[in-house]
N, CA, C and O of each residue as an XYZ file, in Angstrom:
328
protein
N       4.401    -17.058     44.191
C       3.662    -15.870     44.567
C       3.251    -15.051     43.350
O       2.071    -14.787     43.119
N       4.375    -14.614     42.496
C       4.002    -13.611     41.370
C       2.857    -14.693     40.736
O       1.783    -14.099     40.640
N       2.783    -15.750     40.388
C       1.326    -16.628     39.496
C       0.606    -16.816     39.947
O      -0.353    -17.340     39.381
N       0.587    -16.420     41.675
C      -0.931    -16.521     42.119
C      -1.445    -14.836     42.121
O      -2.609    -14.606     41.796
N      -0.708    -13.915     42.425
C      -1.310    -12.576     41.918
C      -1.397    -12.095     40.428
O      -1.604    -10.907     40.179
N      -1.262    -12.885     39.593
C      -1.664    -12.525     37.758
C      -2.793    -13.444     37.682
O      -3.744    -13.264     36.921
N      -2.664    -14.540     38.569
C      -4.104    -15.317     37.997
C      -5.194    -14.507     39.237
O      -6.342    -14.948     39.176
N      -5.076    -13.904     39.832
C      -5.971    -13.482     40.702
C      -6.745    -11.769     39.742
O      -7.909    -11.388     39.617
N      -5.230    -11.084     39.194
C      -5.413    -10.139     38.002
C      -6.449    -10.673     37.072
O      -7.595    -10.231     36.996
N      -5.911    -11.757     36.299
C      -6.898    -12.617     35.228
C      -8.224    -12.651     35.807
O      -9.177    -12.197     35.174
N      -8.392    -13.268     37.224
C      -9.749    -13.754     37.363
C     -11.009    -12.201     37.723
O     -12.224    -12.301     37.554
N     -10.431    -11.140     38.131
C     -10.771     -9.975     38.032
C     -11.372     -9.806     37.117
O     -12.594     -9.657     37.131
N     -10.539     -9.785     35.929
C     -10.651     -9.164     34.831
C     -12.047     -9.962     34.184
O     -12.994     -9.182     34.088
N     -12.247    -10.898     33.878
C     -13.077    -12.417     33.678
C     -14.374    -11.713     33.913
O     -15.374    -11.785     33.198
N     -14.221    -11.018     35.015
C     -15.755    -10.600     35.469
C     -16.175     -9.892     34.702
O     -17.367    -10.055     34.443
N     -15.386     -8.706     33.925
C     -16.130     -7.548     33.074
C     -16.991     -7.815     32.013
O     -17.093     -8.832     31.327
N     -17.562     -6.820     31.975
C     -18.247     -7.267     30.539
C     -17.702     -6.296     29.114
O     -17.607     -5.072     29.029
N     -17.448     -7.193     28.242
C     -16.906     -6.695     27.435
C     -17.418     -5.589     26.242
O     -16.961     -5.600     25.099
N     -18.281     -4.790     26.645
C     -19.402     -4.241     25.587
C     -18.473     -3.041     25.703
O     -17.754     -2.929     26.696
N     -18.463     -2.348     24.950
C     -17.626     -0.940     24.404
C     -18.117      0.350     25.547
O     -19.193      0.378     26.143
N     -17.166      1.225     25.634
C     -17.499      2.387     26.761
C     -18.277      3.287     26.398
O     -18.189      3.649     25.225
N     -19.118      3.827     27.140
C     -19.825      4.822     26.827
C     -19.454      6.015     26.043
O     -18.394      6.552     26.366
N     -19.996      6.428     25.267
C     -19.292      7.966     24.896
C     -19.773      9.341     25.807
O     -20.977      9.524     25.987
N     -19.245      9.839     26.101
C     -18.995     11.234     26.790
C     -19.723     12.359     26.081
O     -19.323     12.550     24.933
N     -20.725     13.164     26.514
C     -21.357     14.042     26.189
C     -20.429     15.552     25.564
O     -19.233     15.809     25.703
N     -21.387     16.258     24.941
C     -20.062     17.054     24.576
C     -20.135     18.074     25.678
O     -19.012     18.556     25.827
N     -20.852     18.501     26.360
C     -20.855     19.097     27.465
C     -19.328     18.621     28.344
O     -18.398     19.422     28.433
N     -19.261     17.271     28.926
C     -18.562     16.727     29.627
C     -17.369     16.772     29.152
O     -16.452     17.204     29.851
N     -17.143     16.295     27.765
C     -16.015     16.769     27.044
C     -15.356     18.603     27.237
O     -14.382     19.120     27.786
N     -16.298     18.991     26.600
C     -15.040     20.210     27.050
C     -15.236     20.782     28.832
O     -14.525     21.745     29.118
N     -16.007     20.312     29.794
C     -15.403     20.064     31.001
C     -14.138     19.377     31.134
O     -13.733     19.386     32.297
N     -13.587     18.942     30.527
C     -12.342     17.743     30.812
C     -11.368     18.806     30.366
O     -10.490     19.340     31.044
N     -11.776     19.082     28.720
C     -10.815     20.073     27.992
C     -10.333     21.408     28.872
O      -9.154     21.764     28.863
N     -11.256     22.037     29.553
C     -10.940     23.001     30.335
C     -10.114     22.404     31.371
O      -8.893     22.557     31.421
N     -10.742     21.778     32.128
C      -9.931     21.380     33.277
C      -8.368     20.867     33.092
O      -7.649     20.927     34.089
N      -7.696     20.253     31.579
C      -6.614     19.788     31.312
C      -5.815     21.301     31.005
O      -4.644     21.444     31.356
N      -6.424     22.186     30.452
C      -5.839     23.161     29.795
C      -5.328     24.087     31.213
O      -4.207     24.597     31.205
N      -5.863     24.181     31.909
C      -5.666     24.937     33.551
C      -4.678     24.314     34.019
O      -3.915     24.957     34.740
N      -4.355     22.706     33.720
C      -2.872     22.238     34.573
C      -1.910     22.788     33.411
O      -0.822     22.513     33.916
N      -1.700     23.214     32.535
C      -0.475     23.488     31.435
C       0.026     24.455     32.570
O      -0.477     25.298     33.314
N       1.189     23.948     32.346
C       2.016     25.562     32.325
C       2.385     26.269     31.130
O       3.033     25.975     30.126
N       1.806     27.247     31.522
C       1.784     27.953     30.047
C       3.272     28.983     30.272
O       3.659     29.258     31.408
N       3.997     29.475     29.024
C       4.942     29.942     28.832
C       5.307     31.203     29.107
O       4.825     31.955     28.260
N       6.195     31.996     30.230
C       6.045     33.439     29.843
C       6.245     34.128     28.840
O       6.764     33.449     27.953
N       5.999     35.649     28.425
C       6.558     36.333     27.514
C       7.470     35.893     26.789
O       7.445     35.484     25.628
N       8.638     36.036     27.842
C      10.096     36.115     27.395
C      10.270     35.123     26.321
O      10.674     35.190     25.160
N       9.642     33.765     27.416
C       9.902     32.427     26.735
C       8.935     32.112     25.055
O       9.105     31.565     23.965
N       8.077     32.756     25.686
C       7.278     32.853     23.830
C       7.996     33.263     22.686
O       8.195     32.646     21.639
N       8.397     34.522     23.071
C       9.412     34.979     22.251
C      10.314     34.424     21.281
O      10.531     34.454     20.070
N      10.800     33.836     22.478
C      12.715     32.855     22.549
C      12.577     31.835     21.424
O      13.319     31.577     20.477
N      11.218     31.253     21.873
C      10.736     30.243     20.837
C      10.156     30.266     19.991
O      10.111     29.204     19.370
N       9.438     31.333     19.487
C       9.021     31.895     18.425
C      10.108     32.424     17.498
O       9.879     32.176     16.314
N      11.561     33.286     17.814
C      12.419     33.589     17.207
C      13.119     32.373     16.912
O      13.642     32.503     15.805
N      13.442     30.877     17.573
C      14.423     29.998     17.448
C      13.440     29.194     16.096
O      14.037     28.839     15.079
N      12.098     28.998     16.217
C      11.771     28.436     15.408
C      11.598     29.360     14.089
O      12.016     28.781     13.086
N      11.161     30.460     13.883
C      11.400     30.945     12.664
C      12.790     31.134     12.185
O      13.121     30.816     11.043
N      13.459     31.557     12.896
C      15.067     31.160     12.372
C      15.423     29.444     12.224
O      16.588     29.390     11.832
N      15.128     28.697     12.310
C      15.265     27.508     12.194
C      14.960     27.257     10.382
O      15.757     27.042      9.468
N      13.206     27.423     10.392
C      12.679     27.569      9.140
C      13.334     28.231      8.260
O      13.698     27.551      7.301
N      13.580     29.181      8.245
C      14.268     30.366      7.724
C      15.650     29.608      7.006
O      15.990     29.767      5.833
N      16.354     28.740      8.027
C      17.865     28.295      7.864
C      17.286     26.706      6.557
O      17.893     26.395      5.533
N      16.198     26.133      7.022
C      16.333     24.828      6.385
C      15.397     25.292      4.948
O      15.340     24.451      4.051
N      14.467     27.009      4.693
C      14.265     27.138      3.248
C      15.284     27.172      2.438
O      15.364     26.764      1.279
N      16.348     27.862      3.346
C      17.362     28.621      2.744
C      18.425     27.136      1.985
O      18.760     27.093      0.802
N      18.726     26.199      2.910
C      19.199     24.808      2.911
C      18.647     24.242      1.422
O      19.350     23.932      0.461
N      17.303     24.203      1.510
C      16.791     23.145      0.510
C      16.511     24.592     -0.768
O      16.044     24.186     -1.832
N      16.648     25.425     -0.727
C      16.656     26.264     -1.507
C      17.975     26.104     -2.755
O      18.005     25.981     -3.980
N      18.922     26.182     -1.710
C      20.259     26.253     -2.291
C      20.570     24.847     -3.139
O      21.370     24.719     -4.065
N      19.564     23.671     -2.458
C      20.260     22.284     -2.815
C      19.642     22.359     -4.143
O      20.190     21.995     -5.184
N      18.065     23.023     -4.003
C      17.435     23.202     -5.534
C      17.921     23.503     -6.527
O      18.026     22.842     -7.560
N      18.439     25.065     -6.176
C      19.374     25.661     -7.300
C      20.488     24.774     -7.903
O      20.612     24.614     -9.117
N      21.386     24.141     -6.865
C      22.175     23.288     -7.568
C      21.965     22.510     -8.205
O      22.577     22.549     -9.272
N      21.196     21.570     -8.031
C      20.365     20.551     -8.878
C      20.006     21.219    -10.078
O      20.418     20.781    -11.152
N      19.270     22.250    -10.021
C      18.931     22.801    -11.431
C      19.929     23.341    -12.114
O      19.887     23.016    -13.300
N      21.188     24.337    -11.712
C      22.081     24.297    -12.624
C      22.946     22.678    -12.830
O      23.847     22.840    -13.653
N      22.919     21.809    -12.523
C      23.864     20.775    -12.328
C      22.687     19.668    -14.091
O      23.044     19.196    -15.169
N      21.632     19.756    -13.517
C      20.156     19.109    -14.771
C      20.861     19.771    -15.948
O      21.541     19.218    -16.812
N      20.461     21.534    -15.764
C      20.468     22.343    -16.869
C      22.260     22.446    -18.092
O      22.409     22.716    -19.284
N      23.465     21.994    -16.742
C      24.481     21.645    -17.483
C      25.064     20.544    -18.248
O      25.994     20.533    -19.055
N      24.267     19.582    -17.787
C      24.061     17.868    -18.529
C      23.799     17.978    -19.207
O      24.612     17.674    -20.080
N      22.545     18.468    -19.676
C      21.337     18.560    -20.918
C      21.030     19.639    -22.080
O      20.625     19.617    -23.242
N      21.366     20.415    -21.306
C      21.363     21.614    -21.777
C      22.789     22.379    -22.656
O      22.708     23.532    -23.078
């Protein structure tokens, strides 16, 4: 059963013609764009916030991280060589 419904898939397919898809007007394009942007759920306040504070504190934590690893490195160079 499953090899007679993939060759029946295959023989479907056989029929198309293989020439490349049309391109989409730009009109039509941002019809689509609008219409995708209307299903978001978009975020409340609160939640903007929440995530706006978690990610700048995030940043904040990994300048501070690679900041510190810098400094060490440079006094650690500057005590070898120096």
């Amino acid at each position: 059963m499953a090899t007679e419904t993939r060759g029946e898939a295959a023989a479907k397919d056989e029929g198309k013609s293989s020439s490349a898809p049309k391109r989409t007007t730009p009109a039509l394009f941002v019809r689509q764009v609008i219409a995708e942007l209307r299903k978001v759920i978009w975020p409340t306040r609160r939640e903007l916030i929440t995530y706006t504070t978690v990610s700048l504190v995030f940043v904040l934590v990994m300048v501070a991280l690679v900041a510190g690893i810098d400094w060490g490195l440079q006094k650690g160079v500057f005590w070898l060589f120096g």
